[in-house]
C-alpha positions as CSV (number, residue, x, y, z in Angstrom):
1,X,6.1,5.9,-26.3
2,X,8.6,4.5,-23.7
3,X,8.5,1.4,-21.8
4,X,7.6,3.4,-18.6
5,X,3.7,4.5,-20.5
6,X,3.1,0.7,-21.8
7,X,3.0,-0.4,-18.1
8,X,6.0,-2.6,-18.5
9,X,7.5,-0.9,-15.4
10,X,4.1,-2.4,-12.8
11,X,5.4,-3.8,-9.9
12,X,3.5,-5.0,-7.0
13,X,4.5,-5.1,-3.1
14,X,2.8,-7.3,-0.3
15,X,3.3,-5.1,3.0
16,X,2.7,-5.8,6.6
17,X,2.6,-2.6,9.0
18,X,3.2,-3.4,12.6
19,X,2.2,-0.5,15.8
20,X,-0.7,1.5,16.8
21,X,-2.1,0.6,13.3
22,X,-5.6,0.2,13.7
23,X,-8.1,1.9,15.1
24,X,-6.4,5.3,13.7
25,X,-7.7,5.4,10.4
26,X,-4.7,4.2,9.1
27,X,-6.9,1.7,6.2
28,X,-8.6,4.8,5.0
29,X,-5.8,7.0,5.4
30,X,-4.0,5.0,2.9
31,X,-6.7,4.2,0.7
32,X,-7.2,7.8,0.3
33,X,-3.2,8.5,-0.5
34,X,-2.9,5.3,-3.0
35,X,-5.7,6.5,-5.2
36,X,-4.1,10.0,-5.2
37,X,-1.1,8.2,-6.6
38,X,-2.5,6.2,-9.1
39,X,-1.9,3.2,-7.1
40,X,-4.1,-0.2,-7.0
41,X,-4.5,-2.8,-4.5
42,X,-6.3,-2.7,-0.9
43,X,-5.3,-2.3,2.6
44,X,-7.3,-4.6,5.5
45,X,-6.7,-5.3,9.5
46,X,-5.2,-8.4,10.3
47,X,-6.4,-10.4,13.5
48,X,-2.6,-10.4,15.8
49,X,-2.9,-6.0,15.6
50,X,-1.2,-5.5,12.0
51,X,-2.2,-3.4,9.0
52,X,-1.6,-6.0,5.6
53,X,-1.8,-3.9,2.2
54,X,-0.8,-4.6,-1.5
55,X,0.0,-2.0,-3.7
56,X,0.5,-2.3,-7.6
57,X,1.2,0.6,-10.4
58,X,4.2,2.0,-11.6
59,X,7.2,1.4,-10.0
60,X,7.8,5.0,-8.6
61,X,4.4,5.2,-7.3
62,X,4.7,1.6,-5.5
63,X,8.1,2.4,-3.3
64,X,6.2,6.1,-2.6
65,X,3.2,4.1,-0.9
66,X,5.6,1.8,0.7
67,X,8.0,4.9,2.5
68,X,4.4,6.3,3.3
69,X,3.6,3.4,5.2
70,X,6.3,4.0,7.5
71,X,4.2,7.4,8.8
72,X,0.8,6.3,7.9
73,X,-2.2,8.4,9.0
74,X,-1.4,11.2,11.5
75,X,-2.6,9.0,15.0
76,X,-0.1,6.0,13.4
77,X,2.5,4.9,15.3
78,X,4.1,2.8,13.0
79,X,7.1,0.3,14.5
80,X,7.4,-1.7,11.0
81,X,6.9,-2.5,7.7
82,X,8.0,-5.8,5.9
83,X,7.4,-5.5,2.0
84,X,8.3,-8.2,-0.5
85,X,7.8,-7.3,-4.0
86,X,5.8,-10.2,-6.1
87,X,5.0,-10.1,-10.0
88,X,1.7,-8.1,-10.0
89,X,-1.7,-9.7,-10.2
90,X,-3.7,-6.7,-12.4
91,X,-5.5,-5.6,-9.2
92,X,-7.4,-2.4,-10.3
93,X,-8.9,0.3,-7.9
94,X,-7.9,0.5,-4.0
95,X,-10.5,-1.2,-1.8
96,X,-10.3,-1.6,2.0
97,X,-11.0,-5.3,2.9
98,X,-12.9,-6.0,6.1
């Protein structure tokens, strides 16, 4: 078994997407595209317009849902997304946050 199947290689990313983010299904949009991946975490609307979203799983799958967030759901129109990469918490499942 290599490294990659033990789950050494979890990462987890704290993003922030910025645009026409909300209101445009863009929560269950990605929701529905992390759990395709395999990806944990949750997605919720913040207050100033923003989309905030942490992803965790393997490393691959991670910087896949990060690109993503760059195009978002079809209505998006996504200006930016800030990601910093933290040690991952063990978050299981993808939940949208009110």
């Amino acid at each position: 078994m290599s490294d990659d199947d033990r789950g050494d290689d979890r990462v987890r990313a704290h993003v922030y997407v910025s645009g026409r983010v909300q209101g445009v299904f863009y929560r269950a949009t990605t929701r529905d595209t992390a759990r395709e991946r395999g990806v944990d975490g949750w997605v919720r609307n913040l207050d100033d317009g923003r989309v905030e979203a942490v992803f965790e799983g393997p490393r691959d799958a991670v910087e896949g849902m990060v690109e993503w967030c760059h195009t978002g759901s079809p209505s998006a129109v996504v200006e930016g997304v800030d990601a910093e990469y933290e040690d991952p918490e063990g978050v299981t499942g993808f939940t949208v946050r009110r």
